[in-house]
LUMFI-281726 format. One record per atom (N, C-alpha, C, CB): residue in three letters; residue number from 1; x, y, z; atom name. Coordinates in steps of 0.02 Angstrom, whole numbers, m for minus. Glycine has a CB too. Layout:
N
<pt r="ALA" k="NUM" east="X" north="Y" up="Z" a="CA"/>
...
% end
This chain:
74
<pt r="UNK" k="1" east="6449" north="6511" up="5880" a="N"/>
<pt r="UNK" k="1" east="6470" north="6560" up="5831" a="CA"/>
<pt r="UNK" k="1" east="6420" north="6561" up="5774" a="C"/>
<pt r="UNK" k="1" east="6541" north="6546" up="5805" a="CB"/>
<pt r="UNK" k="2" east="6397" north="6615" up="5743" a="N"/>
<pt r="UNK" k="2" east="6362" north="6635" up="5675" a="CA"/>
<pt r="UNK" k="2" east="6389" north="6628" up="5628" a="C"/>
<pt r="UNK" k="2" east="6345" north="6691" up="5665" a="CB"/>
<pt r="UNK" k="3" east="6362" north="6565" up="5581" a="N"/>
<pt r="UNK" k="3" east="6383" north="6559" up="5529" a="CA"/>
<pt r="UNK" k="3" east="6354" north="6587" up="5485" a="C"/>
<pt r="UNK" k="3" east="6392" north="6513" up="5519" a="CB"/>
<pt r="UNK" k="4" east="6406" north="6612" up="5417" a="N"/>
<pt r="UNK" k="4" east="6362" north="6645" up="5372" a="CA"/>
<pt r="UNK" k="4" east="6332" north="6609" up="5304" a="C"/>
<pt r="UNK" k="4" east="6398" north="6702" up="5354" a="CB"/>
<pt r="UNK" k="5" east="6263" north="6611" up="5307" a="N"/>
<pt r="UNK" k="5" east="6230" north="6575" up="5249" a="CA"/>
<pt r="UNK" k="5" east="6224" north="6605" up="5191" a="C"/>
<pt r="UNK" k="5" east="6170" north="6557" up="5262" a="CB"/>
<pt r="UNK" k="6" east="6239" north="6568" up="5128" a="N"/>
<pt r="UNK" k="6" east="6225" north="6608" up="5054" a="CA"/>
<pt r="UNK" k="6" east="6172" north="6554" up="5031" a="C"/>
<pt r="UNK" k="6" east="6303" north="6617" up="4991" a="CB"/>
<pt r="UNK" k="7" east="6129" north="6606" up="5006" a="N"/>
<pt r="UNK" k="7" east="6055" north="6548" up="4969" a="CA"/>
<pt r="UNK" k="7" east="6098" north="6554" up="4907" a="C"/>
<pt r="UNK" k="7" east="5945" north="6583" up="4957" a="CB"/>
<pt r="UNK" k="8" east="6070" north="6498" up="4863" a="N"/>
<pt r="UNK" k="8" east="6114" north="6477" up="4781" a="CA"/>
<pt r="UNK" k="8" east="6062" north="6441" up="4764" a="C"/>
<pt r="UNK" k="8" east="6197" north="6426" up="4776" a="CB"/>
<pt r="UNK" k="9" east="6019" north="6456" up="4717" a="N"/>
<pt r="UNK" k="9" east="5976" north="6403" up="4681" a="CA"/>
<pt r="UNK" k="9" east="5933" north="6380" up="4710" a="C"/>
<pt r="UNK" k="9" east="6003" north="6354" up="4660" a="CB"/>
<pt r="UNK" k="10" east="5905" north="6414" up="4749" a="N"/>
<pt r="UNK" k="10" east="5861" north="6372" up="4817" a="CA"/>
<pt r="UNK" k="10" east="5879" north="6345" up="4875" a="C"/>
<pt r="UNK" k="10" east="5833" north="6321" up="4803" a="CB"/>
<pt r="UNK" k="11" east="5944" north="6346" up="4866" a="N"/>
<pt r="UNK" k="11" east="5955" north="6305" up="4943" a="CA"/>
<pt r="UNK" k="11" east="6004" north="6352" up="4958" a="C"/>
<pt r="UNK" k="11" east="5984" north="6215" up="4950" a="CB"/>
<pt r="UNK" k="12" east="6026" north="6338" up="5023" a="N"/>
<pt r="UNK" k="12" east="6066" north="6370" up="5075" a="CA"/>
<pt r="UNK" k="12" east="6114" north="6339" up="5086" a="C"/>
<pt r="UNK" k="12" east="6040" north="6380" up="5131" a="CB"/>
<pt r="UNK" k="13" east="6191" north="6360" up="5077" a="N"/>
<pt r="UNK" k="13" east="6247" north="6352" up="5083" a="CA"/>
<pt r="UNK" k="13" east="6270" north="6374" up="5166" a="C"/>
<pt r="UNK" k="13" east="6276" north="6388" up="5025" a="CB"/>
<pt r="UNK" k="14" east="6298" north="6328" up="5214" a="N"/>
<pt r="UNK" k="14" east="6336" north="6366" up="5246" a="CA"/>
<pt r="UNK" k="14" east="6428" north="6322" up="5258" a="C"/>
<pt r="UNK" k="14" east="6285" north="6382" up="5319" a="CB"/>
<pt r="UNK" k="15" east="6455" north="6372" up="5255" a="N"/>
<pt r="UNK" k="15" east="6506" north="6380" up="5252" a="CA"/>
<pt r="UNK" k="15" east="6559" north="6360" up="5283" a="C"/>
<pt r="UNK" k="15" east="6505" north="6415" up="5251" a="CB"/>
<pt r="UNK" k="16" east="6578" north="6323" up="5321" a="N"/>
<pt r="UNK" k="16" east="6618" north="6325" up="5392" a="CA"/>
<pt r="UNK" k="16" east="6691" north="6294" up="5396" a="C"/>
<pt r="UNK" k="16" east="6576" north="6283" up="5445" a="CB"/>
<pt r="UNK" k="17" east="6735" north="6308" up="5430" a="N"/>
<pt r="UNK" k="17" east="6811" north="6312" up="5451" a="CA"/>
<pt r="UNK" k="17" east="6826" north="6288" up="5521" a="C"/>
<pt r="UNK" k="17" east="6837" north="6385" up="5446" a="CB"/>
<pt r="UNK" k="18" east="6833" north="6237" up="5541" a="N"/>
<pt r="UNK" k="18" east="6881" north="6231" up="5608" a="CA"/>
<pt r="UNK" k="18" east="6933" north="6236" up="5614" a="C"/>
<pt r="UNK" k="18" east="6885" north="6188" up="5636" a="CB"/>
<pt r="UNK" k="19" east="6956" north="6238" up="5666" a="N"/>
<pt r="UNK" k="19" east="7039" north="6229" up="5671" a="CA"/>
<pt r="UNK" k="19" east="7040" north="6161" up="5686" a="C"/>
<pt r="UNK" k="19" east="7082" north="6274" up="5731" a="CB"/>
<pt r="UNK" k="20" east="7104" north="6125" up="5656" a="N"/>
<pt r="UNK" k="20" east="7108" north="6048" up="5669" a="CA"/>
<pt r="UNK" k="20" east="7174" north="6044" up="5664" a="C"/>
<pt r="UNK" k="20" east="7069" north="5997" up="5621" a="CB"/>
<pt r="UNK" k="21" east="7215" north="6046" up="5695" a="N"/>
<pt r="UNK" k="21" east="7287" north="6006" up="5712" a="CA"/>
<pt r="UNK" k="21" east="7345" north="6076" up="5668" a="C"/>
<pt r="UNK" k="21" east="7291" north="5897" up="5660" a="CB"/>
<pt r="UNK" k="22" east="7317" north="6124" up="5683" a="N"/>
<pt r="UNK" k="22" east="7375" north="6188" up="5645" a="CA"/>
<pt r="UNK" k="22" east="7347" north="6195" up="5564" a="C"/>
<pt r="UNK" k="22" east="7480" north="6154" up="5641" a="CB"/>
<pt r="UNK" k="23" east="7293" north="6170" up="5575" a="N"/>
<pt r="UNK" k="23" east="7257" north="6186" up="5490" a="CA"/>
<pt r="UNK" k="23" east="7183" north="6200" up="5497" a="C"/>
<pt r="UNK" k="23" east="7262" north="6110" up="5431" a="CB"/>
<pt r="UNK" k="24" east="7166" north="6225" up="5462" a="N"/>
<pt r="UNK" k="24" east="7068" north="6235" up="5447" a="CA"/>
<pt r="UNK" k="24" east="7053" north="6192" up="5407" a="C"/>
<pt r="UNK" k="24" east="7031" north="6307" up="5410" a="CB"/>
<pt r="UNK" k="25" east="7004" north="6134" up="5436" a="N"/>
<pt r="UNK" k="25" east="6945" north="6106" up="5393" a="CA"/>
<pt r="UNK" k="25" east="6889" north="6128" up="5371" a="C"/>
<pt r="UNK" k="25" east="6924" north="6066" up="5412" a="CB"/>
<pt r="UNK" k="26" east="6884" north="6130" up="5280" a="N"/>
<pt r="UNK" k="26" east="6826" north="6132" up="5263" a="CA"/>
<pt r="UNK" k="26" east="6779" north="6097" up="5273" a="C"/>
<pt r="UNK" k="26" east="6826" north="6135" up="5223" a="CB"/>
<pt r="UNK" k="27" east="6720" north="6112" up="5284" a="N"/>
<pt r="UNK" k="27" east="6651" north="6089" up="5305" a="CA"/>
<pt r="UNK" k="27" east="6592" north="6119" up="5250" a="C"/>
<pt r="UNK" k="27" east="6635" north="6119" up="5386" a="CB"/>
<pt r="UNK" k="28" east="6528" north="6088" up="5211" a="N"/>
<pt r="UNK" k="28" east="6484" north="6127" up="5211" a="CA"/>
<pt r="UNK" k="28" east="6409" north="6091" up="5228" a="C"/>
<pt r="UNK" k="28" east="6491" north="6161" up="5148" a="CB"/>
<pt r="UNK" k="29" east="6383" north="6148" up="5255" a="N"/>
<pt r="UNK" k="29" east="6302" north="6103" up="5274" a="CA"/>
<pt r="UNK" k="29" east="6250" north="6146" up="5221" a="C"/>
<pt r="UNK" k="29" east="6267" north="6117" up="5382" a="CB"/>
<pt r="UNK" k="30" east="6229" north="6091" up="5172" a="N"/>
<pt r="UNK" k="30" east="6173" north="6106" up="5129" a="CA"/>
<pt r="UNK" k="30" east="6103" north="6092" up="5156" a="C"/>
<pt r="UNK" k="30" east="6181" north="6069" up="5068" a="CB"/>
<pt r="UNK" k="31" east="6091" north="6167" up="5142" a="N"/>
<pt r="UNK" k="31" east="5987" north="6155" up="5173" a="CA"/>
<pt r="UNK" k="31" east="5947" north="6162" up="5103" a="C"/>
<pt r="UNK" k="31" east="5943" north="6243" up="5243" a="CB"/>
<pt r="UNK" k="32" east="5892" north="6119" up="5121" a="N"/>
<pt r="UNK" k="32" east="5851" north="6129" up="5031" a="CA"/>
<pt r="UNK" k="32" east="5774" north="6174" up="5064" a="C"/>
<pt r="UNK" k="32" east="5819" north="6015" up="4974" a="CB"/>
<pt r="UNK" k="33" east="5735" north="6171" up="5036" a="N"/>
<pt r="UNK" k="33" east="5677" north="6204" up="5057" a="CA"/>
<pt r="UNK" k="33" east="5611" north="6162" up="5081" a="C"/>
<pt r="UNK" k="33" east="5660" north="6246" up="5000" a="CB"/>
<pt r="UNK" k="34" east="5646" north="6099" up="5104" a="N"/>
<pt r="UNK" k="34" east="5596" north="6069" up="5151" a="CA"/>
<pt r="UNK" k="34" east="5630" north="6071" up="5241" a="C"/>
<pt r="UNK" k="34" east="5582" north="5979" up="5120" a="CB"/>
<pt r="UNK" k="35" east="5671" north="6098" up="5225" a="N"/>
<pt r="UNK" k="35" east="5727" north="6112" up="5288" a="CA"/>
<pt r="UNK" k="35" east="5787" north="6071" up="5304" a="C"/>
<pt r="UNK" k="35" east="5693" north="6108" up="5351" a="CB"/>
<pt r="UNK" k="36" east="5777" north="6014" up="5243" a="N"/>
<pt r="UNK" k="36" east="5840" north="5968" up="5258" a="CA"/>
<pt r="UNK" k="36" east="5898" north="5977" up="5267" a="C"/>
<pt r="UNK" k="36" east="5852" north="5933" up="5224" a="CB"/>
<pt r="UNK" k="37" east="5942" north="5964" up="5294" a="N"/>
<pt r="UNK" k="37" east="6021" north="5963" up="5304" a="CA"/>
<pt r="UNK" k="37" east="6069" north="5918" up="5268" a="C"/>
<pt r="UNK" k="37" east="6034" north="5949" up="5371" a="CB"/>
<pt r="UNK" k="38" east="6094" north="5934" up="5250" a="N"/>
<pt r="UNK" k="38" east="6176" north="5878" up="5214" a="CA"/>
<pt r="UNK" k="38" east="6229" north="5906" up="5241" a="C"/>
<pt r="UNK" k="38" east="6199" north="5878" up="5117" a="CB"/>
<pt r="UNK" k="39" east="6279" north="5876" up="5302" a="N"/>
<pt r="UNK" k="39" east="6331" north="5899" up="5289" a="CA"/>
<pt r="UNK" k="39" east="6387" north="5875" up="5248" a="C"/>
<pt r="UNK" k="39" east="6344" north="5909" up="5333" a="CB"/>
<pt r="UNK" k="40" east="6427" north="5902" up="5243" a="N"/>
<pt r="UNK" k="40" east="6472" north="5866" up="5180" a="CA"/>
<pt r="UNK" k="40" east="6532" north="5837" up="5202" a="C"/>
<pt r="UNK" k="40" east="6495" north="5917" up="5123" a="CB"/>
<pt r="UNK" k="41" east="6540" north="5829" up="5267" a="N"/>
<pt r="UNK" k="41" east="6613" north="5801" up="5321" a="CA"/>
<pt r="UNK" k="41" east="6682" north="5842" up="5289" a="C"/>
<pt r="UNK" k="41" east="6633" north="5691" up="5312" a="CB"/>
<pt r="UNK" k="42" east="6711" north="5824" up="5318" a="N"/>
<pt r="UNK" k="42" east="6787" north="5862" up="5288" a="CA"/>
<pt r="UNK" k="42" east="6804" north="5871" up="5229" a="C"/>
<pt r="UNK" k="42" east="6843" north="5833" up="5302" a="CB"/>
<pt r="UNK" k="43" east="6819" north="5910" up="5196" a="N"/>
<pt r="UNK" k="43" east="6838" north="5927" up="5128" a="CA"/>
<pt r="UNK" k="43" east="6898" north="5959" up="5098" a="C"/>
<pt r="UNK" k="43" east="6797" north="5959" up="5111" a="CB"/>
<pt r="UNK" k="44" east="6927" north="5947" up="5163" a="N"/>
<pt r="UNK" k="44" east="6998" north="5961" up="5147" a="CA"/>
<pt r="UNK" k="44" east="7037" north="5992" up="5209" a="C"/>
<pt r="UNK" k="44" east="7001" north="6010" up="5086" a="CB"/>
<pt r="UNK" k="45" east="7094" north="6033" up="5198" a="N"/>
<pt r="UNK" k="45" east="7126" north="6099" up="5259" a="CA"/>
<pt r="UNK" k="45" east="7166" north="6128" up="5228" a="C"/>
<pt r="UNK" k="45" east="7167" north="6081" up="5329" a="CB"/>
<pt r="UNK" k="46" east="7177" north="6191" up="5260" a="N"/>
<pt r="UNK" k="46" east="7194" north="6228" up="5223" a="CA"/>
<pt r="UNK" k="46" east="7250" north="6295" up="5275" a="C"/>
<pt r="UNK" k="46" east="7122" north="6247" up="5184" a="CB"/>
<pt r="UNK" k="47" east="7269" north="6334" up="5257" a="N"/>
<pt r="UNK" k="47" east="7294" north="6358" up="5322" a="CA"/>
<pt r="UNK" k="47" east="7281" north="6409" up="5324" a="C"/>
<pt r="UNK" k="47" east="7352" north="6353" up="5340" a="CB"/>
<pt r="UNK" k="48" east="7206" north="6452" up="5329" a="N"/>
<pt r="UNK" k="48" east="7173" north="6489" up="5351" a="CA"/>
<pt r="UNK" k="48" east="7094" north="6475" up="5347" a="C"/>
<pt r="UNK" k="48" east="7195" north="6539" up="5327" a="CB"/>
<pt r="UNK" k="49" east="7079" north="6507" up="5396" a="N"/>
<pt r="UNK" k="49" east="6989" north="6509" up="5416" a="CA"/>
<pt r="UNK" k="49" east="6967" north="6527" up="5331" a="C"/>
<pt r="UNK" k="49" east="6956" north="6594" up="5491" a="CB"/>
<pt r="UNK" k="50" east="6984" north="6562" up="5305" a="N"/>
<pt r="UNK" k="50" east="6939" north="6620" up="5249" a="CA"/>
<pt r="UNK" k="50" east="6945" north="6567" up="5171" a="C"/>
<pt r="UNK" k="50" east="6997" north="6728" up="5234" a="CB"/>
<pt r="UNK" k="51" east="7018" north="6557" up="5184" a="N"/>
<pt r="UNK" k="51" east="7021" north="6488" up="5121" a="CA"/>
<pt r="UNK" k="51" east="6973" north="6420" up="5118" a="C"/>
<pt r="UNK" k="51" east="7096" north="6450" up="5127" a="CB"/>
<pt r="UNK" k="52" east="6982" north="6401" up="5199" a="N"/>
<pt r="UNK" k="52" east="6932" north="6354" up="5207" a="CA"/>
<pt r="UNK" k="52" east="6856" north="6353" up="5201" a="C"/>
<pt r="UNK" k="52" east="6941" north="6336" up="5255" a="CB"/>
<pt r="UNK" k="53" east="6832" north="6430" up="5220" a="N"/>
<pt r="UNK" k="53" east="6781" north="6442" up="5186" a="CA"/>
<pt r="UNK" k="53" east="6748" north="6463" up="5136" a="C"/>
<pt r="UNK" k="53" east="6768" north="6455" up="5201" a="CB"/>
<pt r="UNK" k="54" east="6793" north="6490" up="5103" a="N"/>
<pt r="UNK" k="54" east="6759" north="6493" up="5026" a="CA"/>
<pt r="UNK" k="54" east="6790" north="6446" up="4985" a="C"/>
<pt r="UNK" k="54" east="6767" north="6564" up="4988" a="CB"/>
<pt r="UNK" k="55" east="6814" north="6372" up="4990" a="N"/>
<pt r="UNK" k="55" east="6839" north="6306" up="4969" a="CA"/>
<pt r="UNK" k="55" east="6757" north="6283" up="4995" a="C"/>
<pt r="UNK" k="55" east="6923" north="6269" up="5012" a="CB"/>
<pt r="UNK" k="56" east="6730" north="6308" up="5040" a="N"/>
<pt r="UNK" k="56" east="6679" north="6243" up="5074" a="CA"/>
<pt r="UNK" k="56" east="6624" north="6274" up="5028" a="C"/>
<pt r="UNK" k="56" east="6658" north="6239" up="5178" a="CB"/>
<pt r="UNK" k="57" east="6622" north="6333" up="5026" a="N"/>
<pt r="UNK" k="57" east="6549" north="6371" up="4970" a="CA"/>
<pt r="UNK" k="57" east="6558" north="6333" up="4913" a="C"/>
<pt r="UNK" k="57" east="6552" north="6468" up="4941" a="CB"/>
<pt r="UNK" k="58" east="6617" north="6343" up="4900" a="N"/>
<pt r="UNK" k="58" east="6633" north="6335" up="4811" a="CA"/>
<pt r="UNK" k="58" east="6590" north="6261" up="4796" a="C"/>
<pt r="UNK" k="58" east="6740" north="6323" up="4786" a="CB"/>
<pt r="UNK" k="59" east="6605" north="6195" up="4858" a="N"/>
<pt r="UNK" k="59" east="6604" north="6149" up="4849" a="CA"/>
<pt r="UNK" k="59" east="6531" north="6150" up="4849" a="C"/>
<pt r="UNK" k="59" east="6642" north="6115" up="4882" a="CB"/>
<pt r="UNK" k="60" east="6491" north="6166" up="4909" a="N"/>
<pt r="UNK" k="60" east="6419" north="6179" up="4930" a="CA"/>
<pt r="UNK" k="60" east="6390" north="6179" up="4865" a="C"/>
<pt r="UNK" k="60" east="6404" north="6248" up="4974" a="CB"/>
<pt r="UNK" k="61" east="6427" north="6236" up="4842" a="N"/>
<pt r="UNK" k="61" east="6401" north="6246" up="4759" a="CA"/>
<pt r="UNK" k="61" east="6398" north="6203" up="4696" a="C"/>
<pt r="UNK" k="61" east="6439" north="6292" up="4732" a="CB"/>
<pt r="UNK" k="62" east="6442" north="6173" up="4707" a="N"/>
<pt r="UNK" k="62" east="6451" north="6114" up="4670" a="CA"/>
<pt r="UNK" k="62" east="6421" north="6065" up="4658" a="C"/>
<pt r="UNK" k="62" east="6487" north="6093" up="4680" a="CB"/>
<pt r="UNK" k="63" east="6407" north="6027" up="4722" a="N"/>
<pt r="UNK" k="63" east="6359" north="5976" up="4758" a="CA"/>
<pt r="UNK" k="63" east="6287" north="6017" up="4742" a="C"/>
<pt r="UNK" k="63" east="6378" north="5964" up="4852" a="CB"/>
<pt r="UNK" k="64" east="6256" north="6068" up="4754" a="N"/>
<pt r="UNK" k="64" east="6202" north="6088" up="4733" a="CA"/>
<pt r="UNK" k="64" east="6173" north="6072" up="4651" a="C"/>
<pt r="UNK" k="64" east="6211" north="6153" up="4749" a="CB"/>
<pt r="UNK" k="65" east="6232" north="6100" up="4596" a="N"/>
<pt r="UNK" k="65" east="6236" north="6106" up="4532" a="CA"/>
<pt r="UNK" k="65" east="6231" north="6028" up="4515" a="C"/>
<pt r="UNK" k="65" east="6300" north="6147" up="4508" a="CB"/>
<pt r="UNK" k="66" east="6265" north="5990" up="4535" a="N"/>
<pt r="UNK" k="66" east="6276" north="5911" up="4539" a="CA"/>
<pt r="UNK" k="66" east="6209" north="5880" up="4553" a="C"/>
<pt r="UNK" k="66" east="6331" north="5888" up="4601" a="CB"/>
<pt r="UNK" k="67" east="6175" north="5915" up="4592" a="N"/>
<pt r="UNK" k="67" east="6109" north="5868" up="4628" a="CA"/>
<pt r="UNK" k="67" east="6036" north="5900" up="4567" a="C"/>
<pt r="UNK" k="67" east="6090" north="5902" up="4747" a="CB"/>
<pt r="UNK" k="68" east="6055" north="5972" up="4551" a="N"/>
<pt r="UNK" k="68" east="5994" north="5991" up="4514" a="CA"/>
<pt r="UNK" k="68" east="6017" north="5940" up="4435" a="C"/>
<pt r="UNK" k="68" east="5986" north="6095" up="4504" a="CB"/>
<pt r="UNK" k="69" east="6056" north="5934" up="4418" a="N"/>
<pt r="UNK" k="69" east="6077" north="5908" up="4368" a="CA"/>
<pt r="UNK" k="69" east="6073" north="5840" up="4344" a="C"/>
<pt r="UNK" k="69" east="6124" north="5921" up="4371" a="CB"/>
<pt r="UNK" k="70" east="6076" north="5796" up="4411" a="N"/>
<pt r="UNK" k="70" east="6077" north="5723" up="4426" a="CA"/>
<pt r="UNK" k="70" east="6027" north="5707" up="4497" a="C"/>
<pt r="UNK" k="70" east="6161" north="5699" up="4439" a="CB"/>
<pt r="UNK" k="71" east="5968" north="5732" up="4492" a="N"/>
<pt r="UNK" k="71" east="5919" north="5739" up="4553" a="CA"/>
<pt r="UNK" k="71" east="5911" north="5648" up="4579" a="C"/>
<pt r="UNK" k="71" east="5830" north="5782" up="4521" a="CB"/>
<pt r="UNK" k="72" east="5941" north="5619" up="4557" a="N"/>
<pt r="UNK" k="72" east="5916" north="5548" up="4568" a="CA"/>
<pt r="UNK" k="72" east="5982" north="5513" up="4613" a="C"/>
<pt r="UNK" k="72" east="5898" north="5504" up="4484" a="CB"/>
<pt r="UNK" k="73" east="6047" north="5571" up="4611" a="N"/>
<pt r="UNK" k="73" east="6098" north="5548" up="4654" a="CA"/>
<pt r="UNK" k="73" east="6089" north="5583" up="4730" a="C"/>
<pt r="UNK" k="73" east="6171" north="5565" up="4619" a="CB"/>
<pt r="UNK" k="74" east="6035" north="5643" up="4732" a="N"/>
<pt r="UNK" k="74" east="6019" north="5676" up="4781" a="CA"/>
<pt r="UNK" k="74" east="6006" north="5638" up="4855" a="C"/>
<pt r="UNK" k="74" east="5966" north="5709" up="4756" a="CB"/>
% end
């Protein structure tokens, strides 16, 4: 499946939702511009796909703001 990516500050947010036991887990995988990956493991559930994914941006976002801010916890 195509996930959808939002760039934020230089890096790339993507977004993602499983289904896990009658709930959606948040997921997000951060890319920076050497191509690296972070995913961020579970981040919660929720009980729809669309909540769980814009809970996983919000966070993506967060963790981004967090890392330009404190580059040494990166």
């Amino acid at each position: 499946m195509e996930q959808t990516r939002f760039e934020y500050r230089g890096f790339v947010v993507i977004p993602m939702a499983a289904f896990d036991g009658g709930l959606y887990a948040a997921m997000a995988i951060i890319c920076d511009d050497r191509g690296q990956q972070r995913a961020s493991g579970v981040l919660g559930h929720f009980d729809s796909a669309e909540e769980a994914s814009a809970f996983a941006l919000s966070a993506g976002k967060d963790e981004i703001d967090h890392r330009l801010w404190h580059p040494a916890a990166a």
